[in-house]
TORKOL-4160 file (C-alpha; in steps of 0.2 Angstrom, whole numbers, padded with zeros to 4 digits, m for minus):
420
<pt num="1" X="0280" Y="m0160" Z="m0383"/>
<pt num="2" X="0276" Y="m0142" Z="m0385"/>
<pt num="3" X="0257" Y="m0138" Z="m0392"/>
<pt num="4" X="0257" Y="m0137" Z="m0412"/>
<pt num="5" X="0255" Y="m0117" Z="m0422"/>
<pt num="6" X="0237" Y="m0123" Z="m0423"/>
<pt num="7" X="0234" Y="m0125" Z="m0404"/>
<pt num="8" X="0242" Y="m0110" Z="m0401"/>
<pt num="9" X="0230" Y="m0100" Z="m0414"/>
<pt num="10" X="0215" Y="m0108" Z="m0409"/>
<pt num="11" X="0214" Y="m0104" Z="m0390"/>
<pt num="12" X="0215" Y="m0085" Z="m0393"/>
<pt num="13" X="0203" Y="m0087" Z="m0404"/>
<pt num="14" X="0192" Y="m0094" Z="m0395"/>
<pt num="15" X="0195" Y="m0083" Z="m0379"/>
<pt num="16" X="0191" Y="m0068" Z="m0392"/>
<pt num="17" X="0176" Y="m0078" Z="m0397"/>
<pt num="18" X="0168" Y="m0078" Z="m0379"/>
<pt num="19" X="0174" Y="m0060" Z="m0373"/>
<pt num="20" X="0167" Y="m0053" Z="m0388"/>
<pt num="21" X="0149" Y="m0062" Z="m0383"/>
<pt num="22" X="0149" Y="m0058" Z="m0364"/>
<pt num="23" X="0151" Y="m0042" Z="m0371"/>
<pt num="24" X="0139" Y="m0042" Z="m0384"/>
<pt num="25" X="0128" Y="m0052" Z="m0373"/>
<pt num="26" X="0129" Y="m0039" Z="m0356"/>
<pt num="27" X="0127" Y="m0024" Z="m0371"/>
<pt num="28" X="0108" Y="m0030" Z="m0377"/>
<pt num="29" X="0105" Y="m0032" Z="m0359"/>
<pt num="30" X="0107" Y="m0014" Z="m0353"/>
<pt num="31" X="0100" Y="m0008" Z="m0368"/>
<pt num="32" X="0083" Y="m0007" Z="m0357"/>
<pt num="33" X="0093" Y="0003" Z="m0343"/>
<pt num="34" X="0103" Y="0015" Z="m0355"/>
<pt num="35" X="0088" Y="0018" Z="m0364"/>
<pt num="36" X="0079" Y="0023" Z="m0346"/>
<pt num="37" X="0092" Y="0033" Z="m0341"/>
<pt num="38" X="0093" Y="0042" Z="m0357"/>
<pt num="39" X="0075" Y="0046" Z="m0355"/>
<pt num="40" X="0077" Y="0053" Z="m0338"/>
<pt num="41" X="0092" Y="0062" Z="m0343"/>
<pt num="42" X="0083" Y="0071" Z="m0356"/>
<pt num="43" X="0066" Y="0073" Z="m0344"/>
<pt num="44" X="0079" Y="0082" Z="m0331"/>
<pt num="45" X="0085" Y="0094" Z="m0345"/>
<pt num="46" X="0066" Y="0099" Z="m0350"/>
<pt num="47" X="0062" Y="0100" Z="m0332"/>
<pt num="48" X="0078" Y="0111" Z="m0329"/>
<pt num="49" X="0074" Y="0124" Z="m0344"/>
<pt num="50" X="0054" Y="0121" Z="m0340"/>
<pt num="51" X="0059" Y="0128" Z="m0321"/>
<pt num="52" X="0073" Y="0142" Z="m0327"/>
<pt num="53" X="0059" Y="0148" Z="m0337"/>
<pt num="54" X="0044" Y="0148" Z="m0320"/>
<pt num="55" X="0058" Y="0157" Z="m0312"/>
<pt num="56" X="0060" Y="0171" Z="m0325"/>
<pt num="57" X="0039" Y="0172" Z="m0325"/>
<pt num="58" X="0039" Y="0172" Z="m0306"/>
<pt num="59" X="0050" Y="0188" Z="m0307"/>
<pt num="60" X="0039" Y="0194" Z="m0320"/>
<pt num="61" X="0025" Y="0194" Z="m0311"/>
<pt num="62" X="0031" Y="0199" Z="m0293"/>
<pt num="63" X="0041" Y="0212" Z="m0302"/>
<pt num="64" X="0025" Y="0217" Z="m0311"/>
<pt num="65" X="0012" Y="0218" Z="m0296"/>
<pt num="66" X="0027" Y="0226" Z="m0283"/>
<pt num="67" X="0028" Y="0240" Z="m0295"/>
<pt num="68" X="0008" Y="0242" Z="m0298"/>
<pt num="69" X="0007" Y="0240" Z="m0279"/>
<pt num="70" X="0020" Y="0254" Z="m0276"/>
<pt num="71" X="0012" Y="0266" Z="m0286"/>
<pt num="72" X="m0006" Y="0264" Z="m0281"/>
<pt num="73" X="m0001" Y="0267" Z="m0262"/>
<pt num="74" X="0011" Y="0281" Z="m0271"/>
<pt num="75" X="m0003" Y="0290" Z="m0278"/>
<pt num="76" X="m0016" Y="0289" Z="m0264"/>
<pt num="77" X="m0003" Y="0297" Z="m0253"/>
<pt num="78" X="0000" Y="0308" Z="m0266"/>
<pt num="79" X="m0018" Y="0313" Z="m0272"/>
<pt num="80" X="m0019" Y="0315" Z="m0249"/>
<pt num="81" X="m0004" Y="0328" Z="m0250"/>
<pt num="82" X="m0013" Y="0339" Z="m0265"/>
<pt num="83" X="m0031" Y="0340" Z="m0255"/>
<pt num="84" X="m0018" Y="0343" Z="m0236"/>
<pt num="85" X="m0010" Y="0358" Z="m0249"/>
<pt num="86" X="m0027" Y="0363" Z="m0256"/>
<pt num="87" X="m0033" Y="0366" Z="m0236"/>
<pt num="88" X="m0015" Y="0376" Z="m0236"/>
<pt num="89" X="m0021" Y="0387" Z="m0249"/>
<pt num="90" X="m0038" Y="0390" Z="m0242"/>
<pt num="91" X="m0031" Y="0396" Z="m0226"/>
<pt num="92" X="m0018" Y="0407" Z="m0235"/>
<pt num="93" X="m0032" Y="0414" Z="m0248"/>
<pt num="94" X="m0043" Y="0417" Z="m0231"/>
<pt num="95" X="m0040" Y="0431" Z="m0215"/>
<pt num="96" X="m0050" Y="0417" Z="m0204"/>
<pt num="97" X="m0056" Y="0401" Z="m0207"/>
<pt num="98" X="m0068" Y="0396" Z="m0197"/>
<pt num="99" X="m0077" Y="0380" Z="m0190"/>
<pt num="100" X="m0090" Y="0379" Z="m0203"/>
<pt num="101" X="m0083" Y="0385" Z="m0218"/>
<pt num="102" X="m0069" Y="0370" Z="m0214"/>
<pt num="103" X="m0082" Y="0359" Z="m0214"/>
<pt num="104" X="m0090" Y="0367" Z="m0233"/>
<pt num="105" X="m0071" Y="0366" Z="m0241"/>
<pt num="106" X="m0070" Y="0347" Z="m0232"/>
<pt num="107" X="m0087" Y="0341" Z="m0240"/>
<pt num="108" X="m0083" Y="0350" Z="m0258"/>
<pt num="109" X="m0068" Y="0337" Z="m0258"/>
<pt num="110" X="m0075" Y="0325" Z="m0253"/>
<pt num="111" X="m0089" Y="0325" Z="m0266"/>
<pt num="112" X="m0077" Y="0327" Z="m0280"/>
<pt num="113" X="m0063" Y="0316" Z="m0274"/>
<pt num="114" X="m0067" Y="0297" Z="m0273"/>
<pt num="115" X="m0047" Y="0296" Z="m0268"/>
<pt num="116" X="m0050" Y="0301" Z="m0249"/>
<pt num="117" X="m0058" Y="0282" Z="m0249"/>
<pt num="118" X="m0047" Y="0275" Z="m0233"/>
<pt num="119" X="m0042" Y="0292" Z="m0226"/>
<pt num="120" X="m0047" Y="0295" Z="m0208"/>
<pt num="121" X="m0050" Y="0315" Z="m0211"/>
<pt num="122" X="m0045" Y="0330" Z="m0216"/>
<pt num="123" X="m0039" Y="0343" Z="m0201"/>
<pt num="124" X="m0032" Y="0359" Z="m0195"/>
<pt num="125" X="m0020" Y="0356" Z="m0181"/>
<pt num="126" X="m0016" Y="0375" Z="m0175"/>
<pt num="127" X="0001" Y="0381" Z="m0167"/>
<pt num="128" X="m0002" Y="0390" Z="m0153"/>
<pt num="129" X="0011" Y="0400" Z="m0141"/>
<pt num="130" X="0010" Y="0396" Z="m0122"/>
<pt num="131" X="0005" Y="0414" Z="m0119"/>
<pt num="132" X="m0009" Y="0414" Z="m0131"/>
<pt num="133" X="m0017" Y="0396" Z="m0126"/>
<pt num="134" X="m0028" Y="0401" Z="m0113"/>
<pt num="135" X="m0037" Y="0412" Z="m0127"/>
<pt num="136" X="m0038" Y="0399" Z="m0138"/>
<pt num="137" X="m0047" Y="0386" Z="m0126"/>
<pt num="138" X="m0057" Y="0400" Z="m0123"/>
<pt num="139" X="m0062" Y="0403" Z="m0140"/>
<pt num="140" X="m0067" Y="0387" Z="m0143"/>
<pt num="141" X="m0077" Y="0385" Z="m0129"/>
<pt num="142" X="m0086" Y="0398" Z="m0137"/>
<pt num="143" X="m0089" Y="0389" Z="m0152"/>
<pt num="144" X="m0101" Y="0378" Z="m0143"/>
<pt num="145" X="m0089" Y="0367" Z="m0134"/>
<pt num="146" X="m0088" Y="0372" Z="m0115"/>
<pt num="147" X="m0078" Y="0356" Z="m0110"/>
<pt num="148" X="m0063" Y="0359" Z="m0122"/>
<pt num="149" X="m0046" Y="0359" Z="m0117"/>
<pt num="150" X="m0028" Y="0357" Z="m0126"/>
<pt num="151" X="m0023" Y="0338" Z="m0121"/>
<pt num="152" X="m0012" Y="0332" Z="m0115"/>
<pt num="153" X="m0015" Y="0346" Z="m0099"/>
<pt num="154" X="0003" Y="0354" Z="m0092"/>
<pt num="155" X="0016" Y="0366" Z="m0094"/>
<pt num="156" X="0025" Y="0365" Z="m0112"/>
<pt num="157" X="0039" Y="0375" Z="m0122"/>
<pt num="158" X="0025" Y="0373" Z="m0135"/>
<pt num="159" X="0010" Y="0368" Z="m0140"/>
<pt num="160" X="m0003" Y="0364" Z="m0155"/>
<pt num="161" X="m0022" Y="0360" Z="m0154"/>
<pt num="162" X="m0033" Y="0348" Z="m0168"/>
<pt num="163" X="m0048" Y="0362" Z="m0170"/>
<pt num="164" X="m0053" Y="0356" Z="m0187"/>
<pt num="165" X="m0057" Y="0337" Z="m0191"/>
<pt num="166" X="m0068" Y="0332" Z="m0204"/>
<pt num="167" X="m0078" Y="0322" Z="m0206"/>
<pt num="168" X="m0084" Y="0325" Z="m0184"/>
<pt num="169" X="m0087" Y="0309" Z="m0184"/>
<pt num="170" X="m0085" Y="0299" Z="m0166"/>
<pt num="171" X="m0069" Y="0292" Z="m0170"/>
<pt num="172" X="m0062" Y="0311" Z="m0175"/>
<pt num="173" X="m0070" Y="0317" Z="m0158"/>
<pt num="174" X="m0059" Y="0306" Z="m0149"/>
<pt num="175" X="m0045" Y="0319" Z="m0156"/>
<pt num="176" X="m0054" Y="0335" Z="m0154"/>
<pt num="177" X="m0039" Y="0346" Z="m0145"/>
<pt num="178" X="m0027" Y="0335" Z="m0145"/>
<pt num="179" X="m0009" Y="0342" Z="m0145"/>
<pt num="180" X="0001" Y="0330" Z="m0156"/>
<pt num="181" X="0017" Y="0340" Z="m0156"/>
<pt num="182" X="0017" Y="0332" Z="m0137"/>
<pt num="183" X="0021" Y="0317" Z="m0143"/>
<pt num="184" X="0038" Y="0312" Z="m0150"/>
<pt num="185" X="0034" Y="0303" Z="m0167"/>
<pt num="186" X="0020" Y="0315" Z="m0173"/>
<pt num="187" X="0033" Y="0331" Z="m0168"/>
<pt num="188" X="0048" Y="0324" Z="m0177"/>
<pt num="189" X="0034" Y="0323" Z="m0194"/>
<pt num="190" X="0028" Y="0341" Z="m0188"/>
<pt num="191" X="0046" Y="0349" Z="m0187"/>
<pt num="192" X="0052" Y="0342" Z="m0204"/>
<pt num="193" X="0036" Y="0349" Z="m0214"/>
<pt num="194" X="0040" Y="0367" Z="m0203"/>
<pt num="195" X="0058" Y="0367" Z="m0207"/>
<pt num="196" X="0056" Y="0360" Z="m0225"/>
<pt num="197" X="0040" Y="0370" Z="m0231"/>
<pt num="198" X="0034" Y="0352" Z="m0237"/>
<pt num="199" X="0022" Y="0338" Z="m0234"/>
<pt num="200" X="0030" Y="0326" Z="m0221"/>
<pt num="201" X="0025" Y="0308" Z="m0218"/>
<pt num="202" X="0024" Y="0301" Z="m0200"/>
<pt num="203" X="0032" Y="0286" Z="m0192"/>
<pt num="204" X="0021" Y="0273" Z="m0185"/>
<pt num="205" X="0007" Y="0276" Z="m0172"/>
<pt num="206" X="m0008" Y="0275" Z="m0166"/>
<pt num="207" X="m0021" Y="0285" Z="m0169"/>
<pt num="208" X="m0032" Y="0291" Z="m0155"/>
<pt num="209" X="m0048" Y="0288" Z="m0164"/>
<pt num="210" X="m0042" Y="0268" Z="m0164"/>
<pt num="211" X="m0052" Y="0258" Z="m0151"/>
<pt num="212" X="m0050" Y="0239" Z="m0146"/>
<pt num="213" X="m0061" Y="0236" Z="m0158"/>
<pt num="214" X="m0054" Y="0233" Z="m0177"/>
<pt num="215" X="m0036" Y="0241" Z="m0174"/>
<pt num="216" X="m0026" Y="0246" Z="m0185"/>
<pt num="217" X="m0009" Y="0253" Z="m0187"/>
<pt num="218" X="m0009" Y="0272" Z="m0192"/>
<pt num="219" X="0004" Y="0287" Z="m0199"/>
<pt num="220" X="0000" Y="0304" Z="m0203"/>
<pt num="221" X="0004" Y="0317" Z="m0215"/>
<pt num="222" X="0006" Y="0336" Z="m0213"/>
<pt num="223" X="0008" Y="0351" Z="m0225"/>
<pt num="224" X="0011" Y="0367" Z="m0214"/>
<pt num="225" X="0003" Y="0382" Z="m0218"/>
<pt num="226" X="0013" Y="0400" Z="m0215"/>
<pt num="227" X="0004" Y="0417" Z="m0215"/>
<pt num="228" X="0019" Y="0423" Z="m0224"/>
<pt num="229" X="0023" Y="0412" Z="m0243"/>
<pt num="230" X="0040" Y="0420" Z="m0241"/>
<pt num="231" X="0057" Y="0413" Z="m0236"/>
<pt num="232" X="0050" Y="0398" Z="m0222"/>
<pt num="233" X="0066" Y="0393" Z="m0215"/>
<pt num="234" X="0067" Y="0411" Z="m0207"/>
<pt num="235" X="0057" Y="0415" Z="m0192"/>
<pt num="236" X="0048" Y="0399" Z="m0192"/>
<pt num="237" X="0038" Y="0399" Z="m0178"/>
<pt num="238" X="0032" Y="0418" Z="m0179"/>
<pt num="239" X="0027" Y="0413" Z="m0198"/>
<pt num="240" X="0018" Y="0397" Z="m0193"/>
<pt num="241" X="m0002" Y="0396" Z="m0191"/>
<pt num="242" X="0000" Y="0377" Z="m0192"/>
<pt num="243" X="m0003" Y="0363" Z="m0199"/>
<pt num="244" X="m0012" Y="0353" Z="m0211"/>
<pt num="245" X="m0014" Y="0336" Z="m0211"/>
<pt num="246" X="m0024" Y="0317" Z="m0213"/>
<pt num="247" X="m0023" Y="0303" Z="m0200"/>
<pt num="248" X="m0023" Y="0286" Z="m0211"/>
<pt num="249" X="m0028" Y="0270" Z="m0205"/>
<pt num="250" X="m0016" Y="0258" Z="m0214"/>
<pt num="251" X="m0028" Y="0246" Z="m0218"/>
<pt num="252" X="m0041" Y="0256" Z="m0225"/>
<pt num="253" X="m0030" Y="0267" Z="m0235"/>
<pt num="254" X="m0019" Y="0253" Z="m0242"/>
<pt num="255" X="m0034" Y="0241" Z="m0246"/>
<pt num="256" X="m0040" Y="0254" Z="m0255"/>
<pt num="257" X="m0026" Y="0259" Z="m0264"/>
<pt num="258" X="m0022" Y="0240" Z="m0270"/>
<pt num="259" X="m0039" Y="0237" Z="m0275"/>
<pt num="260" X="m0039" Y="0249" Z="m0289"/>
<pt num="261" X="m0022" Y="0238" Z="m0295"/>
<pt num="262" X="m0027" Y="0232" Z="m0313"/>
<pt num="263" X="m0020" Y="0214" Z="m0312"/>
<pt num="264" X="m0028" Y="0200" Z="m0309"/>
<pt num="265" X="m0016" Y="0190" Z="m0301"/>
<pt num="266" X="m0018" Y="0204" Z="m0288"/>
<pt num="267" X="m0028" Y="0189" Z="m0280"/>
<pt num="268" X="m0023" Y="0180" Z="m0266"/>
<pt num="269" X="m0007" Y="0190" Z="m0267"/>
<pt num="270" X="0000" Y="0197" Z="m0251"/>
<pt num="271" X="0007" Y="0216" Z="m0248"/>
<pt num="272" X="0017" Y="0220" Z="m0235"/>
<pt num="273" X="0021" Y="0239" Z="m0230"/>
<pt num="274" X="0035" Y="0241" Z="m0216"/>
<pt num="275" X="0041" Y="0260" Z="m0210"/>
<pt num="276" X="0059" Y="0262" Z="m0213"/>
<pt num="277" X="0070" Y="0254" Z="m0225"/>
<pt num="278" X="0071" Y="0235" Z="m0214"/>
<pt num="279" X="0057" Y="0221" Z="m0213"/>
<pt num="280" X="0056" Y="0223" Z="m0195"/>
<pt num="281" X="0041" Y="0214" Z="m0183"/>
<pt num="282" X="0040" Y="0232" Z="m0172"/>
<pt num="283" X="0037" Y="0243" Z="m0190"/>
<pt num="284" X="0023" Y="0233" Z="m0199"/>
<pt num="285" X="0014" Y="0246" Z="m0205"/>
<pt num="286" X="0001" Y="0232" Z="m0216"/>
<pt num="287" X="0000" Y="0215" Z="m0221"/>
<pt num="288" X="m0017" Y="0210" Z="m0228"/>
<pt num="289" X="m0015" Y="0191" Z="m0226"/>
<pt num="290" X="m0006" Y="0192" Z="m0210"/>
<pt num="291" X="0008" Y="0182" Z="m0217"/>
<pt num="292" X="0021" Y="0187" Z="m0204"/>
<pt num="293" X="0009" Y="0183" Z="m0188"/>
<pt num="294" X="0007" Y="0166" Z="m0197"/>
<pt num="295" X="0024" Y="0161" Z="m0203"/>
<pt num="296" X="0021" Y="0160" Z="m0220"/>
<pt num="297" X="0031" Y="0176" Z="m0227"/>
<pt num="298" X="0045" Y="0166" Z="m0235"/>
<pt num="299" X="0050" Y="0173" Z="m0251"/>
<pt num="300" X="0043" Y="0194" Z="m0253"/>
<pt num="301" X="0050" Y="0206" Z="m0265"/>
<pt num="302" X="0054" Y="0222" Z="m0257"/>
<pt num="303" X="0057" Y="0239" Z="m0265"/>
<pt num="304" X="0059" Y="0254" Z="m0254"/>
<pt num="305" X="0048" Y="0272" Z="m0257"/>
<pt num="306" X="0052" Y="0287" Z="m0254"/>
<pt num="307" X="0035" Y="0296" Z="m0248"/>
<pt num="308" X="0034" Y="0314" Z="m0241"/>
<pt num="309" X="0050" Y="0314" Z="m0233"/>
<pt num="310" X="0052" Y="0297" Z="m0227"/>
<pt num="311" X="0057" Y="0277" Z="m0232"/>
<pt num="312" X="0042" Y="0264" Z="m0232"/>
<pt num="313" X="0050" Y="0245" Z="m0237"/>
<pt num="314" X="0033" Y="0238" Z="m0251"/>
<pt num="315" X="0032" Y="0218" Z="m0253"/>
<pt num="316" X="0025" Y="0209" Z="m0262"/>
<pt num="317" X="0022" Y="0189" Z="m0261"/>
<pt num="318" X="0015" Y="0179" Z="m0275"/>
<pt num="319" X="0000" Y="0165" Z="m0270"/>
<pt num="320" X="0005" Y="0145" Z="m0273"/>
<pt num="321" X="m0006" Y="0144" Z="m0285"/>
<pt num="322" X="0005" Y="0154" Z="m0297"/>
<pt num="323" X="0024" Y="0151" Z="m0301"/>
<pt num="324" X="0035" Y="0149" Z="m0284"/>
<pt num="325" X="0052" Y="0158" Z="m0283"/>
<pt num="326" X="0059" Y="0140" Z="m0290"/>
<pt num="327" X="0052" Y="0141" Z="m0307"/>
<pt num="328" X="0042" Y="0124" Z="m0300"/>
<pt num="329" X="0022" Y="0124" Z="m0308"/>
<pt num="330" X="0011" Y="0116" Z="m0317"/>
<pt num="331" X="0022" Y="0115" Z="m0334"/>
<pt num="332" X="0034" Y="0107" Z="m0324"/>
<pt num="333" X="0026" Y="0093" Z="m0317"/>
<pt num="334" X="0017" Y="0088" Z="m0332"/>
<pt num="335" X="0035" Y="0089" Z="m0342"/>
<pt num="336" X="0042" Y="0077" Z="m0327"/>
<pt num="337" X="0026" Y="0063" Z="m0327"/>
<pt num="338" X="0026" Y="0064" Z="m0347"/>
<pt num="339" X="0045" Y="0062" Z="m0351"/>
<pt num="340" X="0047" Y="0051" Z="m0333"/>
<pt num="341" X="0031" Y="0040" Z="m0340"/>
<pt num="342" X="0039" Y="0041" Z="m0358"/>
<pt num="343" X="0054" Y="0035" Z="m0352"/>
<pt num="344" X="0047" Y="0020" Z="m0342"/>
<pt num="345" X="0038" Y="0015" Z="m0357"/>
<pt num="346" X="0052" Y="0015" Z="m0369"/>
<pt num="347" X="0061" Y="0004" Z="m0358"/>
<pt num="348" X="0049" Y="m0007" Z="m0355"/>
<pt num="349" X="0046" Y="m0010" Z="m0375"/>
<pt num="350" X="0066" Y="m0011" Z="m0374"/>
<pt num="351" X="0063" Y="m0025" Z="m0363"/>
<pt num="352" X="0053" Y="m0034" Z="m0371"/>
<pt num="353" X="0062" Y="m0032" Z="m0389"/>
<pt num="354" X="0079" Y="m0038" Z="m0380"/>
<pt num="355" X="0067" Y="m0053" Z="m0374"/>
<pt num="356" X="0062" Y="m0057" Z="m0388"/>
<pt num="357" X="0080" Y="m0055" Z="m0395"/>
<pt num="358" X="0089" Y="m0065" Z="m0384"/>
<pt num="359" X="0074" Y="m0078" Z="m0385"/>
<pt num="360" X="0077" Y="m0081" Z="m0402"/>
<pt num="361" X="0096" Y="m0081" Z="m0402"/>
<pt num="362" X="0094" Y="m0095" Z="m0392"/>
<pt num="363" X="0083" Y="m0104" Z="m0402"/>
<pt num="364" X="0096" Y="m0102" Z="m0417"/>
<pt num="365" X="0111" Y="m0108" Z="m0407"/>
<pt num="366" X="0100" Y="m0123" Z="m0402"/>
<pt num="367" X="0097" Y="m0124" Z="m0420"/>
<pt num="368" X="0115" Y="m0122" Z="m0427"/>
<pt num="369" X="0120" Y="m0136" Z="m0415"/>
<pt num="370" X="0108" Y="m0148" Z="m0418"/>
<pt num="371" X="0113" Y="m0144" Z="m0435"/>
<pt num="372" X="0134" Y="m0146" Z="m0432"/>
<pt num="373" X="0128" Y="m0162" Z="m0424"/>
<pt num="374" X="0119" Y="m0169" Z="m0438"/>
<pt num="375" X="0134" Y="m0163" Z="m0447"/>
<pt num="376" X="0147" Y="m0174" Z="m0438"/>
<pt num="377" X="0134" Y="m0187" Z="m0436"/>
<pt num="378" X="0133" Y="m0188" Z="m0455"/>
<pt num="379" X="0153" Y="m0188" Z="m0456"/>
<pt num="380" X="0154" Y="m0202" Z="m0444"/>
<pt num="381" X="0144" Y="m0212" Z="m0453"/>
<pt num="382" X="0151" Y="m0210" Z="m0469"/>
<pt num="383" X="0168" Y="m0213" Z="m0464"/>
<pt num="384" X="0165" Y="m0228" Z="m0453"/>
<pt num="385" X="0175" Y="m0241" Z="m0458"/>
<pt num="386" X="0162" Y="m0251" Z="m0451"/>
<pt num="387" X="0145" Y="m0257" Z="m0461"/>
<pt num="388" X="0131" Y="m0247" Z="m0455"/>
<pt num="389" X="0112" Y="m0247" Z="m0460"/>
<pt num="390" X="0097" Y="m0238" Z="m0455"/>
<pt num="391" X="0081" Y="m0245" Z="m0457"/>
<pt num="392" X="0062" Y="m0239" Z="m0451"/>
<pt num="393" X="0053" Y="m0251" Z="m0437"/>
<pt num="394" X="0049" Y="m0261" Z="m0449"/>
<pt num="395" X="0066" Y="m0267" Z="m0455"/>
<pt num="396" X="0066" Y="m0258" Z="m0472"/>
<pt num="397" X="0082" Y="m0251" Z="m0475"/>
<pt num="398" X="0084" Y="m0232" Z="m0478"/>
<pt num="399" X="0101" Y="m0230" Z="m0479"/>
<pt num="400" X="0120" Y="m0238" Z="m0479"/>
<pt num="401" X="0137" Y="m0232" Z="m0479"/>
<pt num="402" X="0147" Y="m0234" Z="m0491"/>
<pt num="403" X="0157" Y="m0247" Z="m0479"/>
<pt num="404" X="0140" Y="m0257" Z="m0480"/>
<pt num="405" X="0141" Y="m0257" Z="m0499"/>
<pt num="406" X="0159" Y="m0263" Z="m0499"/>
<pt num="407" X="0157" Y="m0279" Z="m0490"/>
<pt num="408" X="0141" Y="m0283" Z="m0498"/>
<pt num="409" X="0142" Y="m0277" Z="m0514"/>
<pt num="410" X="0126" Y="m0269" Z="m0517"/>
<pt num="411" X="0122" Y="m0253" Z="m0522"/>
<pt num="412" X="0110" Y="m0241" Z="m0510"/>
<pt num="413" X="0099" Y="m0237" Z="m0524"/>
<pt num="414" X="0095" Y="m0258" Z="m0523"/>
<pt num="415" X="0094" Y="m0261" Z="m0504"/>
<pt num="416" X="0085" Y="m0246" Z="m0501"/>
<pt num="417" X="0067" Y="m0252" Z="m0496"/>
<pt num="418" X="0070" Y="m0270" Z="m0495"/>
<pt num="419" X="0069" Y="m0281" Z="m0478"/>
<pt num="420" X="0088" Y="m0282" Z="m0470"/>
């Protein structure tokens, strides 16, 4: 026999039935998880802007403090070219300048200019032909220094002399006579400021009034001075008395300069001066935390400067406790452990509420079949074709089907209560 229209309709349905409840069912139990994830999702998309935002202030800054960084050495370097011209001008307004009146000029400026704060000194450093250095050692020794000779001693094409130094402290002793045009860094600075007419910035060296002791890195700067203000380029060396010029230690000079940076996240922040337009180990001209000897330069900001003639690389690196090139600080950790804490929580109540839920679904399916039960139960009984009474423990009856009634003739309004 082939199932009936009925059957047919009734298994769909009741394949329907059970889909649609797994579904429903495995729905109200995920709630807790979507409602995590959703959290987390939107905590990642605070977090996100929160760090996009540290990375724009981390710019900010770093791009704030290079800049105020590269001006201040920018105008110490600048304020020592305008004294190195000033001692240009004293020689061209003078027939002879001589030892003492060097020494006046040097402690006038000094006096009046805080700016020579990190500069080793002032100085002369005279060009002398070969035919007329004899006279010249001769003339100083006259001075009141019967040991002084043009260093390094030899034959040369040309030579220059340091006769003036101020302050004539021991350090500038130490370079008292020395012929820097012997050496091949300081002469390329002194052959650029001849042939340009203009201050010209040294490479790298090291100073001869360096000991072992506190060491530091050193450049100089020299502005040549001409007996003639006329057409420099011709003639050069007939027209040349010499030069001008300041010895910096890099450390004094830029610690000075940094420190009159207006910033207080100047702090802990670490400034790194290299000669030349790359950050290379053998041009490291300063670096205040020693970053590079340590390993810890990881993210600088470099913007090259043109100074007198020549290319210095200026960085900058911010300290951990501001914002890191990632955008990642303080804001953004407290937006991850609020909205990650946020998020737990909700799901947790979520938990609970689909607990709860599912608790007391139960308890109504329980209840609706006791109550279908009760139901067929109650059809049972009153279709039975069979007499049936209920009575308590006592033997009073409660009730009878109407089957009862039939075959005994009584109503159930008058057995009810009586003994069976």
């Amino acid at each position: 026999m082939e199932p009936s229209t009925a059957e047919h309709s009734a298994v769909p349905s009741l394949w329907h039935k059970l889909v649609h409840g797994w579904r429903g069912l495995l729905t109200v139990q995920l709630l807790p998880w979507f409602v995590l994830g959703g959290g987390l999702i939107g905590t990642a998309a605070v977090c996100e802007q929160t760090r996009r935002f540290g990375v724009l202030e981390h710019q900010r800054i770093e791009n704030t403090l290079r800049d105020g960084v590269v001006d201040a050495i920018r105008n110490k370097l600048q304020t020592d070219i305008a004294i190195l011209s000033g001692v240009a001008g004293f020689f061209n307004g003078s027939k002879g300048v001589n030892r003492s009146e060097f020494r006046t000029y040097y402690e006038s400026v000094a006096i009046n200019t805080s700016q020579l704060r990190g500069v080793q000194g002032v100085g002369f450093s005279r060009w002398i032909p070969p035919q007329e250095l004899k006279s010249f050692e001769q003339r100083v020794r006259g001075e009141g220094f019967p040991g002084f000779q043009v260093r390094p001693v030899g034959k040369r094409d040309h030579y220059s002399a340091i006769e003036f130094l101020e302050p004539f402290d021991w350090r500038n002793q130490r370079a008292f006579g020395f012929d820097m045009y012997s050496e091949a860094v300081r002469r390329q600075a002194m052959e650029r400021a001849r042939k340009t007419g203009s201050a010209a910035l040294s490479g790298k060296v090291r100073l001869l009034q360096e000991t072992e002791e506190d060491l530091q890195r050193g450049v100089l700067i020299y502005v040549p001075i001409y007996r003639d203000r006329g057409d420099v380029t011709s003639s050069p060396q007939r027209e040349l008395i010499g030069w001008a010029y300041s010895p910096l230690r890099m450390n004094d000079v830029v610690n000075s300069a940094i420190a009159g940076v207006d910033n207080t996240d100047m702090a802990g922040t670490g400034v790194i001066v290299f000669d030349g337009d790359q950050p290379l180990q053998r041009n490291l001209l300063f670096d205040n935390l020693r970053l590079i000897s340590s390993g810890q330069l990881t993210h600088p900001s470099f913007e090259p400067v043109q100074i007198a003639g020549r290319t210095w690389l200026v960085g900058v690196q911010l300290p951990q406790r501001l914002v890191s090139p990632n955008g990642i600080n303080a804001a953004f950790w407290i937006n991850l452990l609020i909205g990650s804490g946020v998020s737990a929580i909700a799901a947790l109540v979520s938990r609970i509420l689909v607990s709860n839920h599912l608790a007391t679904r139960q308890a109504l399916e329980i209840s609706q079949a006791a109550i279908e039960e009760r139901a067929i139960a109650s059809t049972v009984f009153e279709e039975s074709g069979q007499g049936i009474v209920v009575s308590d423990p006592e033997g009073r009856i409660l009730t009878a089907n109407s089957a009862f009634c039939q075959l005994t003739g009584y109503r159930i309004s008058e057995i009810k209560g009586q003994r069976t």
